[in-house]
Every structure is written in C-alpha cells, then in structure tokens.
N, C-alpha and C positions, 0 to 999 in steps of 0.2 A: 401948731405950736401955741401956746399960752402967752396971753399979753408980757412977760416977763422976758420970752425968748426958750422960754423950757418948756419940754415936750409934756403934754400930761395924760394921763389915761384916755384911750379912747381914740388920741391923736392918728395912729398906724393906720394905714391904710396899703392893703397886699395887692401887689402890682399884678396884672392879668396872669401872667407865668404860673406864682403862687397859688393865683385862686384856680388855675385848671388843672395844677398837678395836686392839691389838695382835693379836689371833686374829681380827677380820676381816681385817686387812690382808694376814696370814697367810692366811687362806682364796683372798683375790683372788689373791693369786700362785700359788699351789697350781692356781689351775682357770687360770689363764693356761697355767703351764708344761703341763698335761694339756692343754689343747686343741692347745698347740703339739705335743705328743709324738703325739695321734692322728693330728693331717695329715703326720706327719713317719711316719709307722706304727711309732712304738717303741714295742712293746706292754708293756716290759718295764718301760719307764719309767714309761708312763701305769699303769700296775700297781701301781707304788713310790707312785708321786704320789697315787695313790687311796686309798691308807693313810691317809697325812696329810689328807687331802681329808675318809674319813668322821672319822677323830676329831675335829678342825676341827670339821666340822659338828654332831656329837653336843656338844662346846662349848658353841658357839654356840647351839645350839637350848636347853639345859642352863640357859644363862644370861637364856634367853628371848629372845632376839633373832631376830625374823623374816626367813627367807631365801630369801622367794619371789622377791623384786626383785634380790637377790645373788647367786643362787646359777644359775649358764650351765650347770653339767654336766647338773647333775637328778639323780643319780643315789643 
C-alpha cells in the first residue's frame, strides 16, 4: 500500500495457489505446442519449447507440486 493508504501499481502480490495454477497452465501449453512441433519435425522449435518446459518444471517441482500425472513429455 502507498503512504496514503491506497493501493498503487506494482502493490499485488499472487498468493502461492495463483502462481502454481498460472505455471501449470503454463506447463500444459508448453508440452502441447512440443508435442505439436515433434510430429510437425521442428526441431528448432521443440528445442525453444524445451527451455520453457524444463524451467516450468524445475518451478513446479520447487513449489512442490507433483508431475507424474501432468507431465506427457518426461523429459
């Protein structure tokens, strides 16, 4: 909050729940678009996608969130 008592930009701050249902949601499309990029053979792309994919998961795992049941690539 702002010396005044009112909120100002920047103030939010997203409560644990938030930020691991936002970086799963974010995981799910990350290994959507990689599976789409292997059958399509863009190597370059499933390559980009993999970046996001382990950080994501190093996240994820960080936060404690189990991702045997969510996780398609394996990798």
């Amino acid at each position: 909050m702002g010396i005044d008592g009112g909120e100002k930009a920047g103030d939010y701050m997203p409560n644990g729940a938030e930020i691991i249902k936002e970086a799963l949601n974010d995981f799910q499309k990350v290994q959507k678009r990689m599976l789409l990029a292997k059958e399509e053979n863009a190597v370059r792309t499933y390559a980009d996608l993999k970046d996001d994919y382990v950080s994501l998961k190093a996240l994820l795992t960080s936060l404690g969130v189990n991702l045997t049941e969510v996780d398609k690539i394996k990798e």
